[in-house]
C-alpha positions as CSV (number, residue, x, y, z in Angstrom):
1,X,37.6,-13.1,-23.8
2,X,36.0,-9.9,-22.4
3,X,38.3,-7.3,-19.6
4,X,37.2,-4.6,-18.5
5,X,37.0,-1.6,-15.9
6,X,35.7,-1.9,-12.4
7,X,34.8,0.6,-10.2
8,X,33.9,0.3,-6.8
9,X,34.4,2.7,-3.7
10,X,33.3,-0.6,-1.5
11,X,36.4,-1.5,0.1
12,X,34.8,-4.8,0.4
13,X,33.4,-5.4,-2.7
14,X,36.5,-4.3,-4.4
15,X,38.6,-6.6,-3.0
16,X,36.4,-9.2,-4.0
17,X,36.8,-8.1,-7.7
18,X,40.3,-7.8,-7.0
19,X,39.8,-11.8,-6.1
20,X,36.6,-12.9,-8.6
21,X,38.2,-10.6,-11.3
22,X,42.0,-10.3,-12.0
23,X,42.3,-10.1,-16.0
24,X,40.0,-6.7,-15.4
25,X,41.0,-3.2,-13.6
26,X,39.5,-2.8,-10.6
27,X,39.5,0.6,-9.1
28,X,38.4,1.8,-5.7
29,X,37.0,5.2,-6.7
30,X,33.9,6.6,-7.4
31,X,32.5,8.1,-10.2
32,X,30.9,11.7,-10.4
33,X,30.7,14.8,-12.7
34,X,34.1,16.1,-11.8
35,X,37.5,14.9,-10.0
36,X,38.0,15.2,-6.0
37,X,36.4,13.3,-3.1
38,X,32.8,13.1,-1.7
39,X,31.3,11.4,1.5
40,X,30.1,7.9,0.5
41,X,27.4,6.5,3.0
42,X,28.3,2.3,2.9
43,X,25.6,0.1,3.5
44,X,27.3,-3.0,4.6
45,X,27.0,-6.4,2.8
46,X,24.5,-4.9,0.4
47,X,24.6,-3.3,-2.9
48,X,23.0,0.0,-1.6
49,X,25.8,2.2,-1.2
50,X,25.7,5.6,-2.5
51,X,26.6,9.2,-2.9
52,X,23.6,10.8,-2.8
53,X,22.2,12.0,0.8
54,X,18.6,11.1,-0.3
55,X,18.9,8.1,-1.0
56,X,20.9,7.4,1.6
57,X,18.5,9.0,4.2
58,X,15.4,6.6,2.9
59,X,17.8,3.7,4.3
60,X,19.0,5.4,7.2
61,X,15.4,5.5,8.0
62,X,14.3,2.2,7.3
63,X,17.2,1.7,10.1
64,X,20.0,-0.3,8.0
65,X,23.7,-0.2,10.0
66,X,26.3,2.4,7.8
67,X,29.1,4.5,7.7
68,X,30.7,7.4,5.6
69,X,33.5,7.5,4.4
70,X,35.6,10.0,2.0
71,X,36.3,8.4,-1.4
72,X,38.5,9.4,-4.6
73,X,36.1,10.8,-7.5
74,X,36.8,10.5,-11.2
75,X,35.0,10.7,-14.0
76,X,34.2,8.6,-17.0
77,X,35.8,10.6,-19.3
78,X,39.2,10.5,-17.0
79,X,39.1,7.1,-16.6
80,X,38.8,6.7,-20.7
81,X,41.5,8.9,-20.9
82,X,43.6,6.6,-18.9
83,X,42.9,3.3,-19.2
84,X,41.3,3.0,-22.7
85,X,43.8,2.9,-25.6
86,X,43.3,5.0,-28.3
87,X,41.0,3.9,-30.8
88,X,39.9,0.6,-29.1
89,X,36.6,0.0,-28.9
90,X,34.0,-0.1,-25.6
91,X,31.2,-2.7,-26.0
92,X,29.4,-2.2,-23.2
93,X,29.0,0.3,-20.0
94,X,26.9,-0.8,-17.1
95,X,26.1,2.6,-14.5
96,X,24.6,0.7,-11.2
97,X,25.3,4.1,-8.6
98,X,22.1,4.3,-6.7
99,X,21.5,7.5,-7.4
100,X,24.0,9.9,-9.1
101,X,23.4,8.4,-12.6
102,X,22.6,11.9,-13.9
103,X,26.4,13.3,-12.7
104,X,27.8,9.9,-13.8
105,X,26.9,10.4,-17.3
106,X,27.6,14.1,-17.3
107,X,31.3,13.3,-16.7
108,X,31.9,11.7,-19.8
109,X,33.1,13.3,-23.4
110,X,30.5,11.7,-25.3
111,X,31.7,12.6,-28.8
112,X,34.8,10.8,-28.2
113,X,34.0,8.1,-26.0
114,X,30.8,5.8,-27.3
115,X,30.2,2.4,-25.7
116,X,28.2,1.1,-28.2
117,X,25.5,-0.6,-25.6
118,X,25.2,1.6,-21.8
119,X,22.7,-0.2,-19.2
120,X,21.6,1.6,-16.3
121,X,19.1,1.2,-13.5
122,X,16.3,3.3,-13.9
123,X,14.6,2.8,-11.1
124,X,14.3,4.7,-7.4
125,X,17.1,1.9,-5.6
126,X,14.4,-0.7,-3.7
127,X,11.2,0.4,-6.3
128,X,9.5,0.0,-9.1
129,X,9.7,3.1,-9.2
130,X,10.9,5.0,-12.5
131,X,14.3,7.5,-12.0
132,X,15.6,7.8,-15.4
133,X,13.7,11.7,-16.7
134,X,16.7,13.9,-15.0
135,X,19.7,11.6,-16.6
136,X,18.4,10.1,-19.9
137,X,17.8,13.5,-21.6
138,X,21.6,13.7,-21.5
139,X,22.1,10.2,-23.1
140,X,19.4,10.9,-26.0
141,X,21.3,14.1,-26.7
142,X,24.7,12.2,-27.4
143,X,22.7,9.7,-29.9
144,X,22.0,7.1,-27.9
145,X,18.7,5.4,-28.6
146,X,16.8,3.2,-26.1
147,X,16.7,-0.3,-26.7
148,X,15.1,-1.8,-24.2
149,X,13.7,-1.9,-20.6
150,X,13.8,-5.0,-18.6
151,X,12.0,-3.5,-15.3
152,X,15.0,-2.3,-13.7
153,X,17.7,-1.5,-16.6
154,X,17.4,1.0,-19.4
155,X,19.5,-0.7,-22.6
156,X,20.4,2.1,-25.1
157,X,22.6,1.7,-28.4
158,X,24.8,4.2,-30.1
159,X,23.1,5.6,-33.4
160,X,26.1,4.8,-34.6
161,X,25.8,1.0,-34.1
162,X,22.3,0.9,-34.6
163,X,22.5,-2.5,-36.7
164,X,22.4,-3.5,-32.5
165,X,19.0,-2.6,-32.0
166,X,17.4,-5.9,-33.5
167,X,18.7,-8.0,-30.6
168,X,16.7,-6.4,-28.3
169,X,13.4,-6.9,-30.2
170,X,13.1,-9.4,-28.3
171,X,13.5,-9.9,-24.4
172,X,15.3,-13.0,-23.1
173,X,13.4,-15.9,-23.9
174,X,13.0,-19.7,-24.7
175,X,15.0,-19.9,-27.7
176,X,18.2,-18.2,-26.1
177,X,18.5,-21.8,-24.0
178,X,19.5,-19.7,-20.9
179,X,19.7,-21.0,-17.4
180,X,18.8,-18.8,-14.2
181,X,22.1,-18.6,-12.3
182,X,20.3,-20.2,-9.0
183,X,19.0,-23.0,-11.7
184,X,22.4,-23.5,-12.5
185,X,24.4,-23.8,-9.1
186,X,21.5,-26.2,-8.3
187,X,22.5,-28.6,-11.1
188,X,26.4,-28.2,-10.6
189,X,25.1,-29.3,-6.5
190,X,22.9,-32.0,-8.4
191,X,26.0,-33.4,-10.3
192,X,28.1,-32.9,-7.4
193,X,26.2,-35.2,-4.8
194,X,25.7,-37.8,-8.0
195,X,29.2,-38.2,-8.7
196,X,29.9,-38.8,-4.6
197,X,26.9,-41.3,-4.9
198,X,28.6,-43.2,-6.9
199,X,32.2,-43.1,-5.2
200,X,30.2,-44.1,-2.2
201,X,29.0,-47.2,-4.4
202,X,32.2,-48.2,-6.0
């Protein structure tokens, strides 16, 4: 029963949200510390995209196709302000922005506006390698506590709701009864292909 917020400067990817996603808001902006525009460097058909010249200079030089284009910048706190009725909660924020995590986070009101769960990568985009010292300060400082670390995601909790934090003792594991998504479209393709077997039959 979950909506939400979308925001994706991908002109491609945001019409497929507009398509995959129509009970949420999707908006075709960016995110940043303050309001106004920036270059944004697309990577085409791959979730690379970004804001930041560094990172995009490491795939410039690895040779992947892109373009720049200027995009709309808001901030979380705007976007709060506008689209999130007053005193309805936030369950969950999810920052993915290859990164400019640390200006992400910097644009929000953080006394006033407290997902009570906020998952972001944490890791140099294409690495194992750790990203999270110049942005997490700022979320430990607005009492947020770190939950968990799956490898690529940081999970912290409000203080606040920290009655959370024992579902992430825990990683996923046997006893939730998950299913991998690929495990999953192979048994839809499984039933599928049974149920024309049997047509075939009749």
């Amino acid at each position: 029963g979950w909506s939400g917020i979308n925001v994706e400067p991908n002109p491609a990817f945001h019409a497929l949200l507009q398509q995959e996603r129509p009970r949420d808001r999707n908006l075709q902006l960016a995110l940043a510390e303050q309001e106004g525009s920036a270059d944004f460097i697309i990577f085409e058909s791959t979730g690379l995209s970004t804001l930041d010249p560094v990172v995009a200079g490491l795939h410039q030089h690895a040779g992947r196709p892109h373009q720049t284009q200027t995009v709309t910048t808001s901030t979380l706190a705007q976007l709060w302000q506008k689209y999130v009725p007053e005193g309805q909660e936030v369950h969950f924020l999810k920052v993915d922005v290859e990164g400019v995590e640390a200006s992400v986070l910097r644009g929000n009101g953080w006394q006033n506006n407290r997902p009570w769960i906020v998952v972001i990568e944490a890791t140099v985009p294409m690495s194992q390698v750790e990203s999270y010292a110049d942005w997490e300060p700022v979320l430990l400082q607005a009492q947020y506590r770190l939950a968990y670390a799956d490898g690529l995601n940081r999970f912290y909790v409000a203080c606040e709701k920290a009655d959370l934090l024992a579902a992430f003792q825990y990683p996923p594991n046997f006893f939730d009864n998950f299913k991998l998504s690929d495990h999953y479209a192979a048994e839809l393709r499984a039933g599928q292909c049974d149920a024309a077997a049997q047509q075939s039959k009749e």
